[in-house]
mmCIF file of the N, C-alpha and C atoms, coordinates in Angstrom:
data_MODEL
# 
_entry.id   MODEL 
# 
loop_
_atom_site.group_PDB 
_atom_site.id 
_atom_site.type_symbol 
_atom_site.label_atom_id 
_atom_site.label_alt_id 
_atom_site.label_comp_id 
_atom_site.label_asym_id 
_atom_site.label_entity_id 
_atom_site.label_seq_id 
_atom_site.pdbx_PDB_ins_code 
_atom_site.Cartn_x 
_atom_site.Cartn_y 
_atom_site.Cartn_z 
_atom_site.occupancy 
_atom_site.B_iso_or_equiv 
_atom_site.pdbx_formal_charge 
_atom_site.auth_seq_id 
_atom_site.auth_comp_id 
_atom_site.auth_asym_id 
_atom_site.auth_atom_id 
_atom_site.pdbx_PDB_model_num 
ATOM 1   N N  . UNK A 1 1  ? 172.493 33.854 -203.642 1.00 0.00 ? 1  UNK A N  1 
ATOM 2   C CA . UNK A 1 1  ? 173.565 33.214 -202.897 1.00 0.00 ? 1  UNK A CA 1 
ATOM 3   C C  . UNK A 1 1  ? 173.652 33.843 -201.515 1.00 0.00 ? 1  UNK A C  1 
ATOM 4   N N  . UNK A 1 2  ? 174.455 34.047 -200.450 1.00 0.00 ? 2  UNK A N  1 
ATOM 5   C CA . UNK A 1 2  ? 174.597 34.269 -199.559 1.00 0.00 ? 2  UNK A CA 1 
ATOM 6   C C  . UNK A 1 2  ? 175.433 35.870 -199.316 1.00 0.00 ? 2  UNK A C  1 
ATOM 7   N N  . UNK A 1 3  ? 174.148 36.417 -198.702 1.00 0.00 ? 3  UNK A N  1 
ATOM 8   C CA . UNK A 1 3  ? 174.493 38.147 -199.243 1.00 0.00 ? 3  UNK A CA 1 
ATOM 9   C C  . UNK A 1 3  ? 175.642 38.355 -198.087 1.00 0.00 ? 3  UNK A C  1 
ATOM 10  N N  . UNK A 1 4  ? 175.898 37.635 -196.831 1.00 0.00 ? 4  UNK A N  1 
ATOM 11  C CA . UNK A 1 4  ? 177.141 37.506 -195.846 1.00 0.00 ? 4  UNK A CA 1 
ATOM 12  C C  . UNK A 1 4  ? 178.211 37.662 -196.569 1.00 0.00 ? 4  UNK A C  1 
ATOM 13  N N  . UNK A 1 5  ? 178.612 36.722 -197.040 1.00 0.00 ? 5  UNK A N  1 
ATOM 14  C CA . UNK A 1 5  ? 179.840 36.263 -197.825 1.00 0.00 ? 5  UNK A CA 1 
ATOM 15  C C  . UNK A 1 5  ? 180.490 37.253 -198.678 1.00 0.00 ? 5  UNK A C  1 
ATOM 16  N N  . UNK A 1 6  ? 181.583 38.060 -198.342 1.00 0.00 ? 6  UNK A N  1 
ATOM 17  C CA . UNK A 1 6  ? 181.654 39.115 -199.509 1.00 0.00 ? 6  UNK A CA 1 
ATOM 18  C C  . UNK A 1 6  ? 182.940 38.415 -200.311 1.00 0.00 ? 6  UNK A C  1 
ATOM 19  N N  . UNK A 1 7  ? 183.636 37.487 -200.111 1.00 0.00 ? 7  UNK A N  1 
ATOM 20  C CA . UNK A 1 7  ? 184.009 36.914 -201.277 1.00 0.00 ? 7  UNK A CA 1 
ATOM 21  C C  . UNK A 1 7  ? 183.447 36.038 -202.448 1.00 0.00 ? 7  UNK A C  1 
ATOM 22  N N  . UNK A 1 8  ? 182.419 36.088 -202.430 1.00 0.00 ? 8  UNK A N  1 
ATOM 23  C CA . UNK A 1 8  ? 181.341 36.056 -203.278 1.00 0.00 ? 8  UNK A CA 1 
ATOM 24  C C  . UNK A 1 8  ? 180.643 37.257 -204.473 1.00 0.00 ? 8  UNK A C  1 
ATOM 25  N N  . UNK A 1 9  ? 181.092 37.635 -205.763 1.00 0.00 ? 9  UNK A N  1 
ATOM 26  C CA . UNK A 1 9  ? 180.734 38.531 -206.152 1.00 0.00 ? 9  UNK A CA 1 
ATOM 27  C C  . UNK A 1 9  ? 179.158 38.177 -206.795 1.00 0.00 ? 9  UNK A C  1 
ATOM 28  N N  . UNK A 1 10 ? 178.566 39.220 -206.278 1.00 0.00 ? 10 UNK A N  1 
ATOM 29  C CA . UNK A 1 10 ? 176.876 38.682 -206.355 1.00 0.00 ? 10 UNK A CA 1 
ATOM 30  C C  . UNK A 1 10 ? 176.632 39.786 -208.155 1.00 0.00 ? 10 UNK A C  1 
ATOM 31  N N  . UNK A 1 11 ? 177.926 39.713 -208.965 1.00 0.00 ? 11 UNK A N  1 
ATOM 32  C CA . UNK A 1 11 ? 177.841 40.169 -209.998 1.00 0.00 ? 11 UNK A CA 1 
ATOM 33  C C  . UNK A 1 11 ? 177.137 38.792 -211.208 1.00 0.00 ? 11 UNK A C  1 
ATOM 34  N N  . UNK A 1 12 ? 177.561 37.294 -210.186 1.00 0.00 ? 12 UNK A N  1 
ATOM 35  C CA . UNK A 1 12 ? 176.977 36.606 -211.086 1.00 0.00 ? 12 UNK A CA 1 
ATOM 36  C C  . UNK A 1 12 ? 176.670 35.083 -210.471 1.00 0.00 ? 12 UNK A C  1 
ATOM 37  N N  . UNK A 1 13 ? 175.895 34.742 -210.601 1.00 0.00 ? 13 UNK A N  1 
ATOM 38  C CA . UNK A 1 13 ? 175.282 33.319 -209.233 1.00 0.00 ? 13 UNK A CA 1 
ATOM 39  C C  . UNK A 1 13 ? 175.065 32.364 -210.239 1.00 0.00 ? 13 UNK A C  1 
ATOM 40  N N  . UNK A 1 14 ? 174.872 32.527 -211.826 1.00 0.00 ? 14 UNK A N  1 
ATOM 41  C CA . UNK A 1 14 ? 174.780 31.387 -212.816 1.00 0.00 ? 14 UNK A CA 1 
ATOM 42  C C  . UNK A 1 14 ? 176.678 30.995 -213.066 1.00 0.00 ? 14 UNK A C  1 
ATOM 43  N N  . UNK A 1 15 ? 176.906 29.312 -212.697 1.00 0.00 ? 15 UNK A N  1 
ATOM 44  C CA . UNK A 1 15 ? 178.131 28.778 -213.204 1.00 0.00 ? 15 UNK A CA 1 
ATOM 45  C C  . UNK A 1 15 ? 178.704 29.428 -215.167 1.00 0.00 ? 15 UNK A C  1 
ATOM 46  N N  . UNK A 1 16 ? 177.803 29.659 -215.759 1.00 0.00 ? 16 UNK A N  1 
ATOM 47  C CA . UNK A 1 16 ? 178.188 29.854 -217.529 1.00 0.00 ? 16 UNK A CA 1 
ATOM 48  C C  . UNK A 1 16 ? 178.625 31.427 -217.295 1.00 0.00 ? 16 UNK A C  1 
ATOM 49  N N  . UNK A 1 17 ? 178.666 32.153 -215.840 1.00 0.00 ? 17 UNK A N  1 
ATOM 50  C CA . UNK A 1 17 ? 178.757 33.718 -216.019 1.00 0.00 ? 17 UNK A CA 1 
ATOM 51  C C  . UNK A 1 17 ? 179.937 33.828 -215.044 1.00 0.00 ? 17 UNK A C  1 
ATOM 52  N N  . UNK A 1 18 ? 180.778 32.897 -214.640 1.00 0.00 ? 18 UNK A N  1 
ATOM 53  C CA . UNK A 1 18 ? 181.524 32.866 -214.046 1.00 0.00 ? 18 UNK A CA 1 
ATOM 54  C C  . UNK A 1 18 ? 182.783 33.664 -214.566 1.00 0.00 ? 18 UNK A C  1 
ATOM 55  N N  . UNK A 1 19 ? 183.771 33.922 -214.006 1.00 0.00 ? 19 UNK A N  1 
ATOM 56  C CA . UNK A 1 19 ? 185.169 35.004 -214.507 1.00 0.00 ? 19 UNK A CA 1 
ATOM 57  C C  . UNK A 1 19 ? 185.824 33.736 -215.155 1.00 0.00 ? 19 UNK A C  1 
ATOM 58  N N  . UNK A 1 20 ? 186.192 34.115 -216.470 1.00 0.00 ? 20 UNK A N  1 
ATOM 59  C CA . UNK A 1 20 ? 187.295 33.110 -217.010 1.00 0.00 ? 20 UNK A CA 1 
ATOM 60  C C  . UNK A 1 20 ? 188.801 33.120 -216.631 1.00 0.00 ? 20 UNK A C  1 
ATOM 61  N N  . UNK A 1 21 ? 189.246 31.740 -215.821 1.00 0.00 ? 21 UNK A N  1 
ATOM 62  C CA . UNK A 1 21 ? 190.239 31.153 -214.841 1.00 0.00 ? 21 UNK A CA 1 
ATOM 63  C C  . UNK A 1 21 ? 191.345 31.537 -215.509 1.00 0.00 ? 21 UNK A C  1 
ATOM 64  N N  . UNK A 1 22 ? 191.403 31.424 -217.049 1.00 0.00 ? 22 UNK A N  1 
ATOM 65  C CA . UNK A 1 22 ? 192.316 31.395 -217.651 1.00 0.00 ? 22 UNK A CA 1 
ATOM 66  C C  . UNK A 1 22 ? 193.557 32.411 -217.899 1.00 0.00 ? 22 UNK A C  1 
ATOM 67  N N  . UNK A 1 23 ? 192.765 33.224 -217.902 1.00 0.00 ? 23 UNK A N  1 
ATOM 68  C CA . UNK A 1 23 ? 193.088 34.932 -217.977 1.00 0.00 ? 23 UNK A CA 1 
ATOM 69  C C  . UNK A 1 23 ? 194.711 35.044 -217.337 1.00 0.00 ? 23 UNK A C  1 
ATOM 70  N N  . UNK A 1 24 ? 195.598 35.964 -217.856 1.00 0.00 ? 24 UNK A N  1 
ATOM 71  C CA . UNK A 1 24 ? 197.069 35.888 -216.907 1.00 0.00 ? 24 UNK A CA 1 
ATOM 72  C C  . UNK A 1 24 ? 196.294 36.623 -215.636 1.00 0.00 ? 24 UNK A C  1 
ATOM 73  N N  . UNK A 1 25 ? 195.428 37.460 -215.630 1.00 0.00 ? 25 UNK A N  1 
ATOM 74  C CA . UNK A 1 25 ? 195.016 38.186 -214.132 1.00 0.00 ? 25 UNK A CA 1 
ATOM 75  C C  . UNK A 1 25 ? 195.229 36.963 -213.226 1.00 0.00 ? 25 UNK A C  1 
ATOM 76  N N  . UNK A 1 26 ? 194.335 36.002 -213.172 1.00 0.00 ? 26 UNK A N  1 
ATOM 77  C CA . UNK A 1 26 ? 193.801 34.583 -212.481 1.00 0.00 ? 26 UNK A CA 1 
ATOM 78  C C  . UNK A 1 26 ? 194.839 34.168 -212.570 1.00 0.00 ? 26 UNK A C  1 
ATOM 79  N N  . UNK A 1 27 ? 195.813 33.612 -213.790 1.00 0.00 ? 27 UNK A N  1 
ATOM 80  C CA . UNK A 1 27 ? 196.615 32.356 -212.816 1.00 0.00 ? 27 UNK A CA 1 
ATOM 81  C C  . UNK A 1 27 ? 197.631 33.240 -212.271 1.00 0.00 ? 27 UNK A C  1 
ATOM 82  N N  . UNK A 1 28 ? 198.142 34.319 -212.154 1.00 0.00 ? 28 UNK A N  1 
ATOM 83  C CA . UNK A 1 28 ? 198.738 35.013 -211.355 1.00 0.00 ? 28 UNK A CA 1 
ATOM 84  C C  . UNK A 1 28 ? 198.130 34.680 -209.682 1.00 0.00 ? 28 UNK A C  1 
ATOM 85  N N  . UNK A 1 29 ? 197.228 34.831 -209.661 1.00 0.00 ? 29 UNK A N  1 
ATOM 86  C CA . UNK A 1 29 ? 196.228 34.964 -208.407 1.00 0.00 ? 29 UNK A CA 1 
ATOM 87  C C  . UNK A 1 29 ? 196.431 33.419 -207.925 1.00 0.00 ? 29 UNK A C  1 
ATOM 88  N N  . UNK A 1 30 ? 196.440 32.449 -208.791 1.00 0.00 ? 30 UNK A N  1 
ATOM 89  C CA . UNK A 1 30 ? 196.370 30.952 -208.204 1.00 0.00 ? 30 UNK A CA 1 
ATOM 90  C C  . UNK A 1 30 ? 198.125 30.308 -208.324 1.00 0.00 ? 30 UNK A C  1 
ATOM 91  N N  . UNK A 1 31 ? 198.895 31.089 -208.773 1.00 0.00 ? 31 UNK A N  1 
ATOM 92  C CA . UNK A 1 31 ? 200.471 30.427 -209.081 1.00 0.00 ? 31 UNK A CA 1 
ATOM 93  C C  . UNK A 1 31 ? 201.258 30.136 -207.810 1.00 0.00 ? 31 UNK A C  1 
ATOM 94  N N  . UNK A 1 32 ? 201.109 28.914 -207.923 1.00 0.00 ? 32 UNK A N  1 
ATOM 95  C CA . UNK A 1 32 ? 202.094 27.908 -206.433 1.00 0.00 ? 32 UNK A CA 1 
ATOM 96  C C  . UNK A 1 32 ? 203.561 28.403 -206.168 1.00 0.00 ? 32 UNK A C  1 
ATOM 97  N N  . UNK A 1 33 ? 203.447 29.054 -204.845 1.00 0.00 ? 33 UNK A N  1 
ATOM 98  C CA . UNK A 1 33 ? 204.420 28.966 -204.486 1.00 0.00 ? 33 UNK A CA 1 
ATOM 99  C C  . UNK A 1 33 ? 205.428 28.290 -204.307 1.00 0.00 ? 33 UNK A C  1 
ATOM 100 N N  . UNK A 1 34 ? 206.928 28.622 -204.900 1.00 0.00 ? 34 UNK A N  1 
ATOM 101 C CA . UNK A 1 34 ? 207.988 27.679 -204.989 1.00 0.00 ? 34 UNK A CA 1 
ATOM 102 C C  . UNK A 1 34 ? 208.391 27.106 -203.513 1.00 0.00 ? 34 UNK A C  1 
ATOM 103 N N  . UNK A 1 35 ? 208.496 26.061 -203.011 1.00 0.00 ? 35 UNK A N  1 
ATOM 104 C CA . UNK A 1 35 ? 208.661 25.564 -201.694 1.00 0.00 ? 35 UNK A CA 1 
ATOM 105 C C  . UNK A 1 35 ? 210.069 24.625 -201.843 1.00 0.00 ? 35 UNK A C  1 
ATOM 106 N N  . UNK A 1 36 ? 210.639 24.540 -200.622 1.00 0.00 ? 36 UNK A N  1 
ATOM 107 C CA . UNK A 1 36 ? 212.217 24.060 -200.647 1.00 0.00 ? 36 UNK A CA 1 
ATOM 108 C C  . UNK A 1 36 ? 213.474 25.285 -200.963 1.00 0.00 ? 36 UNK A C  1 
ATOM 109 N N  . UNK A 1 37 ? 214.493 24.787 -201.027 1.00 0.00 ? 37 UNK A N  1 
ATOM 110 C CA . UNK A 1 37 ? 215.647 25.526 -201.254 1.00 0.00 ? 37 UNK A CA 1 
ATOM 111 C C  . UNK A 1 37 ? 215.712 25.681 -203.007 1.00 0.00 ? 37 UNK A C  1 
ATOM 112 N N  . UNK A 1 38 ? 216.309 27.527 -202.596 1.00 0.00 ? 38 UNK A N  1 
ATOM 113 C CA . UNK A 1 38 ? 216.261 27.907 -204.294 1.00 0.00 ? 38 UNK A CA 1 
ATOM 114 C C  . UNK A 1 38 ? 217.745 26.860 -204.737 1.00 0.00 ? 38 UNK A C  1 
ATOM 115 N N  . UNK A 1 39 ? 217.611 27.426 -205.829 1.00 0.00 ? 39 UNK A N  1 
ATOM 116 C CA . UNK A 1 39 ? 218.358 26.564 -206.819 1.00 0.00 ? 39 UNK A CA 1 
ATOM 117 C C  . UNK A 1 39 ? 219.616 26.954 -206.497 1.00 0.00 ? 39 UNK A C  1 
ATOM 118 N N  . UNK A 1 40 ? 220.982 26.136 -206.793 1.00 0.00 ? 40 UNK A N  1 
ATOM 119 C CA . UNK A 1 40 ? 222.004 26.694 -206.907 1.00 0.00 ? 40 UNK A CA 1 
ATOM 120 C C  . UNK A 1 40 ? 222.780 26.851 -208.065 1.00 0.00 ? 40 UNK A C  1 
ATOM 121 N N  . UNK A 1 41 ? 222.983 28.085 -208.056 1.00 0.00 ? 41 UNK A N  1 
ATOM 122 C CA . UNK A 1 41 ? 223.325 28.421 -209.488 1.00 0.00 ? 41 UNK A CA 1 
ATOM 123 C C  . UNK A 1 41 ? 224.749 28.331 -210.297 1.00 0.00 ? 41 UNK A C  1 
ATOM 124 N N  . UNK A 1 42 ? 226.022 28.540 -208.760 1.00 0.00 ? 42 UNK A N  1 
ATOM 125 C CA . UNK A 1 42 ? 227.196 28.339 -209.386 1.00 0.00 ? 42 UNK A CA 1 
ATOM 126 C C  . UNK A 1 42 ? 227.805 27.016 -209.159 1.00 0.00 ? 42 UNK A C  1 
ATOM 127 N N  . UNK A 1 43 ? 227.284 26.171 -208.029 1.00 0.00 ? 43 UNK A N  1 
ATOM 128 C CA . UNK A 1 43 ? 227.638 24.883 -208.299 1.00 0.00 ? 43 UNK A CA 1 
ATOM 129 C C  . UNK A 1 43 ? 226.942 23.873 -207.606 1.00 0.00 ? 43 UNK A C  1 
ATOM 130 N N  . UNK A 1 44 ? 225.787 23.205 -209.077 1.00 0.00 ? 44 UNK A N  1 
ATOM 131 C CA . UNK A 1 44 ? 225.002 22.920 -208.822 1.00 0.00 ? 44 UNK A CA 1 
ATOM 132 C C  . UNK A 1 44 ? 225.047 21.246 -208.026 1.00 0.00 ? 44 UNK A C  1 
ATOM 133 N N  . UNK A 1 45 ? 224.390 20.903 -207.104 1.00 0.00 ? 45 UNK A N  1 
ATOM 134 C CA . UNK A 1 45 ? 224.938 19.148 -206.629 1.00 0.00 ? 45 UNK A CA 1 
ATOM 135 C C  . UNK A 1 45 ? 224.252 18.503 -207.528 1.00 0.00 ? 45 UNK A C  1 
ATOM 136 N N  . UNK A 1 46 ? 224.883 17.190 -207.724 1.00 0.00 ? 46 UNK A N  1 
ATOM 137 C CA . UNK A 1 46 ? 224.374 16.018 -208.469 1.00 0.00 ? 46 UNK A CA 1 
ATOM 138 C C  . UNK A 1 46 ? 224.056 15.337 -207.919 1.00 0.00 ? 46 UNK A C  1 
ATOM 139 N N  . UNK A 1 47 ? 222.652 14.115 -207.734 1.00 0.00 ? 47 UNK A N  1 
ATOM 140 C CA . UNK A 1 47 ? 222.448 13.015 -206.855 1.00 0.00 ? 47 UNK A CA 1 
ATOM 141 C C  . UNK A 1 47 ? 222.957 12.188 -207.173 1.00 0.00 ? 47 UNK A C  1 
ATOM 142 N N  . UNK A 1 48 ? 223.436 11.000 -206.612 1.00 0.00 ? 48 UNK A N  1 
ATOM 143 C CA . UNK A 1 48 ? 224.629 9.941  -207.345 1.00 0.00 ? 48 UNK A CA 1 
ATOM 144 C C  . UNK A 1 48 ? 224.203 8.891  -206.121 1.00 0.00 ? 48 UNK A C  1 
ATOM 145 N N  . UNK A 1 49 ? 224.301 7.896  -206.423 1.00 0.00 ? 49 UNK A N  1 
ATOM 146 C CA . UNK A 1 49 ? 224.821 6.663  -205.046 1.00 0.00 ? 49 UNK A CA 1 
ATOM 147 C C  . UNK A 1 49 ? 225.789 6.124  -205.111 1.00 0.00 ? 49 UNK A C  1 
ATOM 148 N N  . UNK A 1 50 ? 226.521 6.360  -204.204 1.00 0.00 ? 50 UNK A N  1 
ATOM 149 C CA . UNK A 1 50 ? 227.966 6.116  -203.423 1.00 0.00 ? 50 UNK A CA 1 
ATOM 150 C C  . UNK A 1 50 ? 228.412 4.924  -202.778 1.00 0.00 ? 50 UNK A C  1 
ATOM 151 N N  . UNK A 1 51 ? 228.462 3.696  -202.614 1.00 0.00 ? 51 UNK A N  1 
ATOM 152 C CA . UNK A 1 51 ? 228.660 3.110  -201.861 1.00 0.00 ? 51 UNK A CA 1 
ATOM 153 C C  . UNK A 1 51 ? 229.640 3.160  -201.139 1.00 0.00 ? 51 UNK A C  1 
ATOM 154 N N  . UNK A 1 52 ? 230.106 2.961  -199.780 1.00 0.00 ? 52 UNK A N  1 
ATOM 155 C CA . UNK A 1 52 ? 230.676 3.523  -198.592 1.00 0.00 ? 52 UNK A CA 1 
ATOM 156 C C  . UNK A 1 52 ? 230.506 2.186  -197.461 1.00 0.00 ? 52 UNK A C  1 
ATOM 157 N N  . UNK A 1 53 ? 232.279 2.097  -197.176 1.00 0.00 ? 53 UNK A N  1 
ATOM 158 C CA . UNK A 1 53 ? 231.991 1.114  -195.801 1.00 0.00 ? 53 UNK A CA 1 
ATOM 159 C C  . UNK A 1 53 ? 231.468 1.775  -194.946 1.00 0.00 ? 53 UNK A C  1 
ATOM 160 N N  . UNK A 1 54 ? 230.803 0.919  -194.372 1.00 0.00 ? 54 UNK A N  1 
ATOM 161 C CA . UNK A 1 54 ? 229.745 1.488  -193.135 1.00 0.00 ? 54 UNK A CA 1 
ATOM 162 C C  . UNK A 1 54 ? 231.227 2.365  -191.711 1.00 0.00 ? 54 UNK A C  1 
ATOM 163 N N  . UNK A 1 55 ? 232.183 1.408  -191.669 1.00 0.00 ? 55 UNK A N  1 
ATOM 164 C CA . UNK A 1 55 ? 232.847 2.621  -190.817 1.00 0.00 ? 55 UNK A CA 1 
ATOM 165 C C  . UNK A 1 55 ? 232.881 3.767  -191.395 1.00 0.00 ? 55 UNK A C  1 
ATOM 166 N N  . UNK A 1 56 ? 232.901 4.196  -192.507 1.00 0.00 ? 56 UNK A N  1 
ATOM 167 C CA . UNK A 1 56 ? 233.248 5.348  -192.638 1.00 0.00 ? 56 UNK A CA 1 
ATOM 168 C C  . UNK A 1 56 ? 231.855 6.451  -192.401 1.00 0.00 ? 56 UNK A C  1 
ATOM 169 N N  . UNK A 1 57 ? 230.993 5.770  -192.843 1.00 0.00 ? 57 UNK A N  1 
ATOM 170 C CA . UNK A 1 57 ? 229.524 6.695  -192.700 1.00 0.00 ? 57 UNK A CA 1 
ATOM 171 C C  . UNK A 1 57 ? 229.572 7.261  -191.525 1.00 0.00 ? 57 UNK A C  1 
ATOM 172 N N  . UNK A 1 58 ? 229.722 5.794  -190.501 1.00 0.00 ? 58 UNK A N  1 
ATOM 173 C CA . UNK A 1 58 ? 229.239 6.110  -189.328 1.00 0.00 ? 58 UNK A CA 1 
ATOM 174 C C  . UNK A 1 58 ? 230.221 7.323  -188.346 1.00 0.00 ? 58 UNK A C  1 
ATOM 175 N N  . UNK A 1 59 ? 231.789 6.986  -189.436 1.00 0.00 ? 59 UNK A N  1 
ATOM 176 C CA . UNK A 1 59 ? 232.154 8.175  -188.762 1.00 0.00 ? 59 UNK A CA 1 
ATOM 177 C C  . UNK A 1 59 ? 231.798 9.523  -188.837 1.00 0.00 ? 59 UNK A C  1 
ATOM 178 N N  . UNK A 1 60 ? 231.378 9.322  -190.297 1.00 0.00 ? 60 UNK A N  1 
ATOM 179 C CA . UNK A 1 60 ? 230.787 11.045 -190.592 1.00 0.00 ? 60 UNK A CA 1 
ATOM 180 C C  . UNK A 1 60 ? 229.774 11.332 -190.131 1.00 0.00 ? 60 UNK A C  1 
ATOM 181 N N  . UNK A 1 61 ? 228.488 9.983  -189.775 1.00 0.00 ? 61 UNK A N  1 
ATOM 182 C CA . UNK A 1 61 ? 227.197 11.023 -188.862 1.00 0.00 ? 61 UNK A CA 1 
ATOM 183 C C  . UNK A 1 61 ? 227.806 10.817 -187.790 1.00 0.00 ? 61 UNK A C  1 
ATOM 184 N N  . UNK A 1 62 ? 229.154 10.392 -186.835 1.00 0.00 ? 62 UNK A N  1 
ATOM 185 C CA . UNK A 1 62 ? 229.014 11.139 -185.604 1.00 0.00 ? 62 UNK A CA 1 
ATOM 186 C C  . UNK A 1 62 ? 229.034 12.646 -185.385 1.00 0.00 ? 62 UNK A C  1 
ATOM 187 N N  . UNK A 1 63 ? 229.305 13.292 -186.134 1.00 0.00 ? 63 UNK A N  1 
ATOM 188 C CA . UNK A 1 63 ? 229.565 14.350 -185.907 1.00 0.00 ? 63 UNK A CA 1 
ATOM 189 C C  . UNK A 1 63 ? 228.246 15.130 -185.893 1.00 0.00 ? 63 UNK A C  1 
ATOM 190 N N  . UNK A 1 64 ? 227.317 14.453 -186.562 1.00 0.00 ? 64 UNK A N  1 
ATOM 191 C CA . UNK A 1 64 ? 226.100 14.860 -186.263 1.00 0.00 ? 64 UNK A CA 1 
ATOM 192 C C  . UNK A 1 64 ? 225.399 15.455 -187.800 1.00 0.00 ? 64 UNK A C  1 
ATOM 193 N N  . UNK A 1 65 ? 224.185 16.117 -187.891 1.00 0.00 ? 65 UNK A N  1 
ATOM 194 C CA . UNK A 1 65 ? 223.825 16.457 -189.085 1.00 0.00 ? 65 UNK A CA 1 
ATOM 195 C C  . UNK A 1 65 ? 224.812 17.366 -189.800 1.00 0.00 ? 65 UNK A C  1 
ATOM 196 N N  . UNK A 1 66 ? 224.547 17.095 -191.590 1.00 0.00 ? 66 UNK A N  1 
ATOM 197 C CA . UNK A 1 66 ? 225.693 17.621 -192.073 1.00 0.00 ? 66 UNK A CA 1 
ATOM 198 C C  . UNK A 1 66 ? 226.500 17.092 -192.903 1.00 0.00 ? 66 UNK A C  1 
ATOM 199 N N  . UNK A 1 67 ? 226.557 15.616 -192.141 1.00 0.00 ? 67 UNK A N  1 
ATOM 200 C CA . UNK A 1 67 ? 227.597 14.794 -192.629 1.00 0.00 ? 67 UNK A CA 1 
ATOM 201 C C  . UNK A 1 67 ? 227.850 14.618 -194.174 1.00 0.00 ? 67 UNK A C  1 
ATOM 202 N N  . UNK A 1 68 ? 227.184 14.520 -194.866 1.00 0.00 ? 68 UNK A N  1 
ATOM 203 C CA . UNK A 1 68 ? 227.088 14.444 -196.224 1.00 0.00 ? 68 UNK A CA 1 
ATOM 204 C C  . UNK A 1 68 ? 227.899 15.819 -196.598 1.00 0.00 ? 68 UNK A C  1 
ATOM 205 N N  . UNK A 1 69 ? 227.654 17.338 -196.010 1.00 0.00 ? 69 UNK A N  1 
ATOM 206 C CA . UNK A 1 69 ? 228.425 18.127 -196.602 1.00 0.00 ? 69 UNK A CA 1 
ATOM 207 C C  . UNK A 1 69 ? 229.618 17.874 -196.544 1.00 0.00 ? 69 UNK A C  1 
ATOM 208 N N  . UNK A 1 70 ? 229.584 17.602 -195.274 1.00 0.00 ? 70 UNK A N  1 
ATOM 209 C CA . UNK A 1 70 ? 231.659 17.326 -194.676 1.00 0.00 ? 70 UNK A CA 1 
ATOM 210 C C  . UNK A 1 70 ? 231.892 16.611 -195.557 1.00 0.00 ? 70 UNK A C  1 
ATOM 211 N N  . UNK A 1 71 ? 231.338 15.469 -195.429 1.00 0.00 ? 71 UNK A N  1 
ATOM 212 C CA . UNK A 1 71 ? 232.178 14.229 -196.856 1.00 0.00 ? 71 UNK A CA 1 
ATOM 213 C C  . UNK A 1 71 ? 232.240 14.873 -197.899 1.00 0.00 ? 71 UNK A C  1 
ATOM 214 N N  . UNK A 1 72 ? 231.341 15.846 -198.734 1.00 0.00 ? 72 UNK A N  1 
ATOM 215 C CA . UNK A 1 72 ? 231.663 16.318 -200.047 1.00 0.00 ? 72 UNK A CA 1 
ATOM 216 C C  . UNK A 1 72 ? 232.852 17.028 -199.748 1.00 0.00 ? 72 UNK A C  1 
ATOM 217 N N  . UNK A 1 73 ? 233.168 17.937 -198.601 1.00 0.00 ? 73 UNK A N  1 
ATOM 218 C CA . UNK A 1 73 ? 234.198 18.839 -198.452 1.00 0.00 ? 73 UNK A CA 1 
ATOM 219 C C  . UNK A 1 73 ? 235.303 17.889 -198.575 1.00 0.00 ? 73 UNK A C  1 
ATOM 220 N N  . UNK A 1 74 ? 235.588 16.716 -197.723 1.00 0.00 ? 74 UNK A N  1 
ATOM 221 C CA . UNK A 1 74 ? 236.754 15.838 -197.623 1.00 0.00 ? 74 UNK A CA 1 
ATOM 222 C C  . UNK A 1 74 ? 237.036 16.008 -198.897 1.00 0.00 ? 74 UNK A C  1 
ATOM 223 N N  . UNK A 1 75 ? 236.308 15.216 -199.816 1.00 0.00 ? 75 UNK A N  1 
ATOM 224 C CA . UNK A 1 75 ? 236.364 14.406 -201.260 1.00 0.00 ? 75 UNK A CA 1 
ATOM 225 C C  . UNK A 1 75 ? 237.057 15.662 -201.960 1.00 0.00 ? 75 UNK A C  1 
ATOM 226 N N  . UNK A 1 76 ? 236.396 16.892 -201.666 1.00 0.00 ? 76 UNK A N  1 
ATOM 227 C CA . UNK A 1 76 ? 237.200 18.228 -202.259 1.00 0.00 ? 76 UNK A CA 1 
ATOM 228 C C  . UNK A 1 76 ? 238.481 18.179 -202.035 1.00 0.00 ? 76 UNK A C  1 
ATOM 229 N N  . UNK A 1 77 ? 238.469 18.464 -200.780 1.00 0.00 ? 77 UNK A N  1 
ATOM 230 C CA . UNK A 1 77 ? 240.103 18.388 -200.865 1.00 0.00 ? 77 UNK A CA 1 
ATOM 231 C C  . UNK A 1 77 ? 240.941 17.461 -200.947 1.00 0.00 ? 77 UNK A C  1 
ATOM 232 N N  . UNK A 1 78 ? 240.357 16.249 -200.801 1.00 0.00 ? 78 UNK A N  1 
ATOM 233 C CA . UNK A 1 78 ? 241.412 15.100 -201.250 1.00 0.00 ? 78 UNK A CA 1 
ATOM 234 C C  . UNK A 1 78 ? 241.871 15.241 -202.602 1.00 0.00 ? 78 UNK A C  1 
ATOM 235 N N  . UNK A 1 79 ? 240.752 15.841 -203.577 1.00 0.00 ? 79 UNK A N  1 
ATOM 236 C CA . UNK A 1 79 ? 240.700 15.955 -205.006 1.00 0.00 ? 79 UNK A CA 1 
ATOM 237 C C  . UNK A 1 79 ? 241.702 17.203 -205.377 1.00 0.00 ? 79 UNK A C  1 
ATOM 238 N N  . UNK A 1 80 ? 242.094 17.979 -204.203 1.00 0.00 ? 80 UNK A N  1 
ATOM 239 C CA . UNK A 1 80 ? 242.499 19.122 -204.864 1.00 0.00 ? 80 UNK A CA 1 
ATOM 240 C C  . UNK A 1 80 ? 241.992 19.938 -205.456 1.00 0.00 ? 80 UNK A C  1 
ATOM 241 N N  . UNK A 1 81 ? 240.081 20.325 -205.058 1.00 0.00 ? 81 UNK A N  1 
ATOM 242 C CA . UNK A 1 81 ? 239.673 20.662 -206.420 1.00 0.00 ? 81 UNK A CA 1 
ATOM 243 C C  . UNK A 1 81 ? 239.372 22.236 -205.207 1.00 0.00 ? 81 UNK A C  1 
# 
């Protein structure tokens, strides 16, 4: 194989002598990083669809990104909760 390459272990150049993938060593070595926001743990959101007169949306994205939190906050306190 290509004696350059040192990520290449020239311990074995036949595919049947290859390191077995399986091993916890390996999938440690290959385990996908978690991507996005961690979880929330004490209060978790639910996805739901809402329907909403359009004045009201539009009042909440004026304010700009966000809007969706603010409205959950409103709904909080309208709720008293």
């Amino acid at each position: 194989m290509n004696g350059n390459n040192p990520s290449i272990d020239p311990a074995w150049s036949d595919p049947d002598d290859a390191p077995d993938l399986s091993t916890p060593e390996w999938q440690a070595k290959f385990a996908k990083a978690r991507r996005g926001r961690p979880p929330v743990k004490d209060r978790p959101k639910v996805a739901t669809n809402l329907r909403l007169d359009a004045d009201v949306v539009e009042r909440l994205r004026r304010d700009g990104p966000g809007w969706q939190t603010r409205a959950n906050d409103l709904l909080r306190n309208a709720l008293g909760l």
